[in-house]
C-alpha positions in Angstrom: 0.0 0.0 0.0 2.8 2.5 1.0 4.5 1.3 -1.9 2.5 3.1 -4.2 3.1 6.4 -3.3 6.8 5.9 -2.8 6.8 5.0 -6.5 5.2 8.3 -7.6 7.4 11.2 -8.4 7.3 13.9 -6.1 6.5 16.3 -8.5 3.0 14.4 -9.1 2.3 14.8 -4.8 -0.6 17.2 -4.4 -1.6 18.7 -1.2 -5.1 19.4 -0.9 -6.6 22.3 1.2 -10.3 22.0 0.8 -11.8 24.3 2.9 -8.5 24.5 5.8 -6.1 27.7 5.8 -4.7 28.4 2.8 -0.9 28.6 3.7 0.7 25.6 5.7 3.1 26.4 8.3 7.1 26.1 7.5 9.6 24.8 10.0 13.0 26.6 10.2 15.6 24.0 10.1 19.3 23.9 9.9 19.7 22.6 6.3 23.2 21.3 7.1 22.1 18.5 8.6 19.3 17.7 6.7 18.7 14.2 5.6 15.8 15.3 3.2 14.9 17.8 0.6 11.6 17.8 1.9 9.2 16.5 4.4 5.4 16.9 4.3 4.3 16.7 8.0 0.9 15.5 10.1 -1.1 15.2 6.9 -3.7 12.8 5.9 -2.3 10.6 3.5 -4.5 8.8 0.5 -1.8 6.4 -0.6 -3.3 5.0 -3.7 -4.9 2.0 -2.8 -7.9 2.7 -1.8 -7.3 2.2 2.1 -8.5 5.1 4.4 -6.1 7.6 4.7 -3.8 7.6 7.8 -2.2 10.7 9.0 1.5 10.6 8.9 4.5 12.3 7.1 6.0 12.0 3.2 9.9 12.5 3.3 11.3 13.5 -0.3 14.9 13.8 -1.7 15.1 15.2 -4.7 12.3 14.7 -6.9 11.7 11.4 -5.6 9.7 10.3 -2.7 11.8 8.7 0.2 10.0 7.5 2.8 6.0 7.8 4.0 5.4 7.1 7.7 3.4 7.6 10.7 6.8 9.8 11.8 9.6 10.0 10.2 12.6 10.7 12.1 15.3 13.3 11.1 15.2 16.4 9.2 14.8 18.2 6.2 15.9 21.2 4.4 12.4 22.5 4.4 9.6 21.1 6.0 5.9 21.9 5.8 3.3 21.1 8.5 0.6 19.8 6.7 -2.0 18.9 9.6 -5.7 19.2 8.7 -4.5 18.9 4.5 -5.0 16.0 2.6 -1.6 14.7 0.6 -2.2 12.0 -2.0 -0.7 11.7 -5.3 -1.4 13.5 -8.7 -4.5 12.4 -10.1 -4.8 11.1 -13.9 -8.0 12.6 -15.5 -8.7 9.6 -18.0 -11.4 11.3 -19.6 -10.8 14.7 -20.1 -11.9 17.8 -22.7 -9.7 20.3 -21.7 -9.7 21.4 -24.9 -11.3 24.7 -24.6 -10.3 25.7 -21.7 -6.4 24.8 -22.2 -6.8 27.2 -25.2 -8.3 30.3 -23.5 -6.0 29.7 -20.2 -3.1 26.9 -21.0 -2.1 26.8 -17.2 -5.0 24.5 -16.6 -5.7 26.1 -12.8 -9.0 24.4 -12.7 -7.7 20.7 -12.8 -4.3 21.6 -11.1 -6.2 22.9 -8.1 -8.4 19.8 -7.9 -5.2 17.3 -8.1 -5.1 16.3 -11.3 -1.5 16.4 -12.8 -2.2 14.2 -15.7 -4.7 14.5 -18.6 -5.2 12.3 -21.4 -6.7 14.1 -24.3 -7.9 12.5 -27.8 -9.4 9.7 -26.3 -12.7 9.9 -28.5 -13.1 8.6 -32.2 -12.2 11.9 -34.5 -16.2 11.7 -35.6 -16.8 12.0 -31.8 -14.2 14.4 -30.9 -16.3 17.3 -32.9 -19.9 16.5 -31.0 -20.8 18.2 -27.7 -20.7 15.7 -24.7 
C-alpha cells in the first residue's frame, strides 16, 4: 500500500486544502544537517490503494519520494506542517476535454487545483471528438 506512493514522483504529490487555511506552516531547520529535501508533516495521507487515509509524514529527496510514515525521524531542508490537508498523489484525468479551456488559459488552474496532474486528451473517435458531450 505505502508502496504506491513511494513509487510516484514527487513532482506528481498534491496537497489538498479543501476548505483548511490556505498557507501551511514552515519549520525553520538547519539545512546542514538535513537528511531530506523535503518532508510533508501530520497530513492525511490517500496512498493509492484505496485504504482510508492515515495521518502521517512524506519525506522526499530530490524529486523522488523517500519515505512515507506515521513519523519519520530526522530532518529536512524544508519542511511543511501539513495537519488538517489531505496529501495523495497527482490524479490522472482519464477522460478529459480540456480542450477549450487549455486554449483560453493553458495553465490548466482548474484541474491543477483539484489534483489532477495528468490529462489524457484524444481519447474519443475523430467523428466523436467534434460532438458536444
Amino acid at each position: 500500500m505505502k508502496r504506491i506512493i513511494r513509487r510516484m514522483s514527487s513532482a506528481a504529490l498534491v496537497v489538498l486544502a479543501m476548505g483548511f487555511p490556505a498557507a501551511p506552516v514552515e519549520a525553520q531547520i538547519d539545512t546542514s544537517s538535513a537528511r531530506y529535501t523535503l518532508i510533508l508533516r501530520g497530513g492525511a495521507i490517500y496512498d493509492g490503494s484505496g485504504a482510508p487515509p492515515f495521518v502521517g509524514d512524506v519525506a522526499i529527496v530530490g524529486d523522488r519520494i523517500a519515505a512515507v510514515a506515521a513519523k519519520i525521524p530526522g530532518h529536512a531542508a524544508r519542511e511543511i506542517d501539513v495537519s488538517g490537508k489531505a496529501v495523495a498523489p497527482g490524479f490522472i484525468n482519464t477522460l478529459a476535454h480540456p480542450e477549450q479551456s487549455l486554449l483560453i488559459d493553458g495553465r490548466a488552474q482548474s484541474d491543477l487545483r483539484q489534483g489532477v496532474t495528468l490529462e489524457v486528451l484524444g481519447e474519443a473517435a475523430p467523428e466523436q471528438s467534434s460532438r458536444p458531450c
